[in-house]
C-alpha positions as CSV (number, residue, x, y, z in Angstrom):
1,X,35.6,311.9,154.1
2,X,32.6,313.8,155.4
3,X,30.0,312.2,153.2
4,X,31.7,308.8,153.7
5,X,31.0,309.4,157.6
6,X,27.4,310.4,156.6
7,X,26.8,307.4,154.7
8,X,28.1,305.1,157.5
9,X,25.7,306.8,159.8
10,X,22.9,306.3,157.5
11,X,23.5,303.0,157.3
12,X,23.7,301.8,160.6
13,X,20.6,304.0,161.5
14,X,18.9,301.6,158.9
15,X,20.3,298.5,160.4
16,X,19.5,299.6,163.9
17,X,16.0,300.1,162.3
18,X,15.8,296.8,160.9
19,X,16.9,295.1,163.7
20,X,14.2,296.9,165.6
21,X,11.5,296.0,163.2
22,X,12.2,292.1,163.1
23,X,12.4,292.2,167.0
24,X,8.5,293.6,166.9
25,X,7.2,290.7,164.3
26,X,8.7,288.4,166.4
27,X,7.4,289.4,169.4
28,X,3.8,289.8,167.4
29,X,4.1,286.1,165.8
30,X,5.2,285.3,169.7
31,X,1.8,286.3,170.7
32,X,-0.3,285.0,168.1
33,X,1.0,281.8,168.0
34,X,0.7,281.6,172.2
35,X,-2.9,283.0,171.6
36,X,-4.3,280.9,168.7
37,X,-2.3,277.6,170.6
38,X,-4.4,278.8,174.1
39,X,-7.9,279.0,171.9
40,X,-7.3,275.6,170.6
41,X,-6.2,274.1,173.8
42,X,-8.7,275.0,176.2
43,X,-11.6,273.9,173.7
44,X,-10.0,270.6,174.3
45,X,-9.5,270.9,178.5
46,X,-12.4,268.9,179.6
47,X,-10.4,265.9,177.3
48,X,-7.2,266.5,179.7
49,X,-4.1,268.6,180.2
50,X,-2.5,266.2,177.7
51,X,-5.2,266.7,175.2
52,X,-5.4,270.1,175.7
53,X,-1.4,270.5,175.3
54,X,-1.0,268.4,172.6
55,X,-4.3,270.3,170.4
56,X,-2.2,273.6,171.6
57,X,1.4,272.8,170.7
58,X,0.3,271.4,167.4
59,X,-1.3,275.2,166.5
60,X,1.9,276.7,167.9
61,X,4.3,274.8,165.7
62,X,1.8,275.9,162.8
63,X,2.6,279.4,163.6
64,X,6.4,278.9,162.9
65,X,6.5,279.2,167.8
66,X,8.0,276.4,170.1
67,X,5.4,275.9,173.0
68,X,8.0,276.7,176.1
69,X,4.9,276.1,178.6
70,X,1.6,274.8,179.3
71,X,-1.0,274.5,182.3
72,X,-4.8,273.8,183.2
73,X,-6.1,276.4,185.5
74,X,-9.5,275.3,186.3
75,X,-11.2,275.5,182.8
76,X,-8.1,277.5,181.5
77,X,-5.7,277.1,179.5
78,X,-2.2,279.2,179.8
79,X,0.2,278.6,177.0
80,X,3.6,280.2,176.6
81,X,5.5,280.6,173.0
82,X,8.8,281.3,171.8
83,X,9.6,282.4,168.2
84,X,13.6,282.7,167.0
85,X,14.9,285.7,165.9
86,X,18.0,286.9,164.3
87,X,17.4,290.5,164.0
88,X,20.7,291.5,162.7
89,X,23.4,288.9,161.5
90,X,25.1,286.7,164.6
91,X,22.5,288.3,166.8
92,X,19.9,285.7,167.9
93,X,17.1,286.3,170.4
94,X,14.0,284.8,171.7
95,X,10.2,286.5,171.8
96,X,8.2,285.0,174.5
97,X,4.6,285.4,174.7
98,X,2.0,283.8,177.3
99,X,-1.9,283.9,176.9
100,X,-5.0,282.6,178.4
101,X,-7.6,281.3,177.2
102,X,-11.4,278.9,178.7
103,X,-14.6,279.6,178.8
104,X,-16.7,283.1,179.0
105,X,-17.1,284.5,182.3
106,X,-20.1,286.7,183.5
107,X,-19.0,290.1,184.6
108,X,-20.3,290.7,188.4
109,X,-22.5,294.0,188.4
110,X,-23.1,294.4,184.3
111,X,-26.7,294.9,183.5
């Protein structure tokens, strides 16, 4: 009975694990779609918001994301992405990542 009890233990620990570790690549491919979706959207800004949207959520849906938001901000380009995860069966939950992206700026008081 006492190994039984062991085993169970061990086994959820690994599903608690798993569940973890799917929840982290999610929240990674969150970003990197939201990042590589802002990069192509604001080379396309001076074309329009719906230029610039459109270049993004096309790159977004490439990276397996849903593009849940996008904006101009001057010469930026702030794009927000959700990837679906299920990281343990009948348990489904939603990485959100936002990221910027425009032009270079010069830092104030660099030499």
């Amino acid at each position: 009975m006492c190994l039984l009890a062991i085993g169970l233990v061990f086994v959820l620990a690994g599903l608690f694990g798993a569940g973890l570790g799917a929840a982290r690549c999610a929240r990674h491919q969150a970003r990197m779609a939201a990042d590589f979706g802002a990069l192509a959207g604001a080379s396309r800004v001076l074309d329009g918001a719906d230029a610039a949207c459109g270049a993004a959520g096309a790159l977004v849906s490439a990276n397996a994301g849903r593009m849940t938001g996008c904006r101009v901000d001057g010469l930026d380009l702030i794009v927000t992405a959700q990837v679906r995860v299920a990281p343990l069966p009948g348990l489904i939950r939603v990485a959100t990542a936002t990221s910027r992206a425009g032009p270079a700026r010069e830092l104030v008081g660099t030499p």
